[in-house]
C-alpha positions in Angstrom: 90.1 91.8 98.3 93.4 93.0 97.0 96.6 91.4 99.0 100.2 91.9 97.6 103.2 90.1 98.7 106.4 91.7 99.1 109.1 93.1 101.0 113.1 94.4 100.2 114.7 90.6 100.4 115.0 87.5 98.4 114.7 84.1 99.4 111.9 84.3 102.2 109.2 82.0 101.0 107.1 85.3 98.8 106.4 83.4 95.8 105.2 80.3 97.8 103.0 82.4 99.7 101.6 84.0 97.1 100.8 80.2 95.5 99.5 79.2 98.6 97.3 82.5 99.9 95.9 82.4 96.3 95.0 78.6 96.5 93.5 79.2 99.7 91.1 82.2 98.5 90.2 80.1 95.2 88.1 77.6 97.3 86.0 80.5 98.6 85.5 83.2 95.3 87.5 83.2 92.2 90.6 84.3 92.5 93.7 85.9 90.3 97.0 85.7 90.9 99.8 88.5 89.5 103.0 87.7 88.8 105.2 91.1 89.2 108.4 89.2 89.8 111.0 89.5 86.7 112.0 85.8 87.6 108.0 84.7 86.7 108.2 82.2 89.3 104.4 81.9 89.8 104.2 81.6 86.1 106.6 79.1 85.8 105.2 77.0 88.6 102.1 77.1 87.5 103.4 76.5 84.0 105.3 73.2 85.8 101.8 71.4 86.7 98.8 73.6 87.2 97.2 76.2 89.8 93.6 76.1 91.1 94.1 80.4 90.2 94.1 81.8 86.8 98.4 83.7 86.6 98.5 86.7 84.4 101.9 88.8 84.1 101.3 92.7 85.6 101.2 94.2 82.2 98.4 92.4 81.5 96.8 92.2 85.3 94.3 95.2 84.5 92.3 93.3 82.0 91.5 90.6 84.1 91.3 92.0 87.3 87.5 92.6 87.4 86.4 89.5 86.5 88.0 88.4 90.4 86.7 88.4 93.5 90.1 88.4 95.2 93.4 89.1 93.6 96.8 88.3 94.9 100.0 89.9 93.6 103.7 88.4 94.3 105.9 91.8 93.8 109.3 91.8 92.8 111.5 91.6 95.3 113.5 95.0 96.7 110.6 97.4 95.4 111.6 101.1 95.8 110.8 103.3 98.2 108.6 104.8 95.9 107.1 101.8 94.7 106.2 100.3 98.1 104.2 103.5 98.7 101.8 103.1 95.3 101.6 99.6 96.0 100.6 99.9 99.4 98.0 102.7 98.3 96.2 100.2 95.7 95.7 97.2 97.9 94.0 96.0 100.9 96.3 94.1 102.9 99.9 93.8 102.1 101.6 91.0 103.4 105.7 90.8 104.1 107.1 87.4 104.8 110.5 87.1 106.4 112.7 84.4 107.7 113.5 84.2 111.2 117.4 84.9 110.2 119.2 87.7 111.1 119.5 89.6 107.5 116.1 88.9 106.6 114.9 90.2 109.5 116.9 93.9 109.0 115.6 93.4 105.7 112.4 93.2 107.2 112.9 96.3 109.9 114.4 98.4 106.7 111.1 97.8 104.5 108.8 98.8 107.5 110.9 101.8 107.6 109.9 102.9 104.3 106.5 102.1 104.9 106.3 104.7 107.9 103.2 107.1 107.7 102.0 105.8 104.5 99.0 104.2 106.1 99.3 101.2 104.8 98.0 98.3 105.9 100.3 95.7 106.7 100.8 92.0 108.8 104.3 90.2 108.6 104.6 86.3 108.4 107.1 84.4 109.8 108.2 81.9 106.7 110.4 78.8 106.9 110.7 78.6 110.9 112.8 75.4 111.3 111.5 73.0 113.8 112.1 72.5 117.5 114.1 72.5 119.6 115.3 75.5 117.5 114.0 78.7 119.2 114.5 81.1 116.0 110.6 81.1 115.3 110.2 82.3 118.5 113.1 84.9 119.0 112.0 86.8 115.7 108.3 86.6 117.0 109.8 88.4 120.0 111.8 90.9 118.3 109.1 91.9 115.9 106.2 91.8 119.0 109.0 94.0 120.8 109.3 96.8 117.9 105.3 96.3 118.1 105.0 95.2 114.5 101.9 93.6 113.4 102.0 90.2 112.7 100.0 87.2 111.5 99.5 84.2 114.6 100.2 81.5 112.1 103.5 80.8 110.9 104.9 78.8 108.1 107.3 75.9 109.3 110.2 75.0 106.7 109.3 71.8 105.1 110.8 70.1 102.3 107.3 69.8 100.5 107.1 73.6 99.9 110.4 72.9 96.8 108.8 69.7 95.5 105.7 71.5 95.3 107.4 74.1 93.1 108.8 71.6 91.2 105.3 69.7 90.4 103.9 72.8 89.8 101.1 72.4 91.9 100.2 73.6 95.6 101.8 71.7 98.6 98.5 69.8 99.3 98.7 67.9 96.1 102.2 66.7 96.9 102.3 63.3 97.4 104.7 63.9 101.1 102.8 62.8 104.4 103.9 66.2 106.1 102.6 68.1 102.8 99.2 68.4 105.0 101.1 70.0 107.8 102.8 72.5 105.5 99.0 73.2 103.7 97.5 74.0 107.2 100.0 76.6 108.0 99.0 78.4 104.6 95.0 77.6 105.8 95.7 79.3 109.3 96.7 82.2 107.8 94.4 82.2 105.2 91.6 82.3 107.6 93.3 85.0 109.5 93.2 87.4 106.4 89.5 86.5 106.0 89.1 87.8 109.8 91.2 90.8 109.6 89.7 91.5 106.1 86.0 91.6 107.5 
């Protein structure tokens, strides 16, 4: 299985989810994670502490590729037009993550746009909902069921061990934070999701 992570903003939780999705697939087949961002920041986090996924640059993707079951790729962020198109073409899933904030959201609505009649196949994850009683997770679930966009059930809560994490180098579970757990079993939900969806 090929995922991809992307979409046209910044800031909306991609490279964590690529960490984390990766992480998740490792415990069931051996798994490669891409790093395709300019910024390196799956190679740098893995570089920090140490991943339970081998990280290769792009450039250098294509050599390793077959020896993986599954492989996971965190994109650079604002792909072209064009770009989102190939990309879309050469993987299985791709998965855009998105804040439940205004600009990320038309971010979110612009990158769908220039996914139209490509075929691709696509889910959209809610990343970084705050907690109650804040209703944002729910009013961009709303939106996006109302502009009938395909999303995953699960949804990542915002959670101060996701940044620690990063800064160990390691995945969320190994962070020594008792709502670390909570954070991992967002990133499990989903996980198991793509295992349905992917058959």
């Amino acid at each position: 299985m090929i995922l991809a992570i992307t979409g046209f903003k910044g800031g909306v939780g991609k490279t964590t989810t690529a960490v984390h999705l990766a992480s998740f697939l490792s415990a069931w087949a051996p798994t490669l994670l891409v790093d395709g961002d300019p910024n390196r920041s799956a190679t740098g986090w893995h570089a920090r502490g140490g991943l339970p996924v081998k990280v290769v640059d792009e450039r250098v993707a294509s050599r390793y590729a077959r020896e993986y079951t599954h492989v996971v790729i965190d994109t650079q962020a604002r792909p072209s037009k064009e770009d989102l198109k190939a990309l879309a073409e050469g993987v299985d899933l791709l998965i855009l993550p998105t804040t439940p904030d205004a600009l990320a959201l038309e971010a979110l609505l612009a990158t769908l746009e220039a996914l139209r009649g490509s075929g691709a196949r696509y889910r959209v994850l809610l990343t970084m909902v705050p907690p109650r009683p804040s209703r944002d997770g729910d009013e961009a679930r709303s939106l996006l069921e109302s502009h009938e966009v395909p999303l995953f059930r699960g949804q990542i809560r915002r959670a101060a061990a996701f940044p620690k994490a990063a800064l160990l180098g390691v995945p969320v579970y190994q962070v020594p934070d008792p709502r670390a757990r909570l954070a991992w079993e967002d990133y499990r939900e989903v996980g198991q999701e793509i295992m349905e969806v992917s058959g």
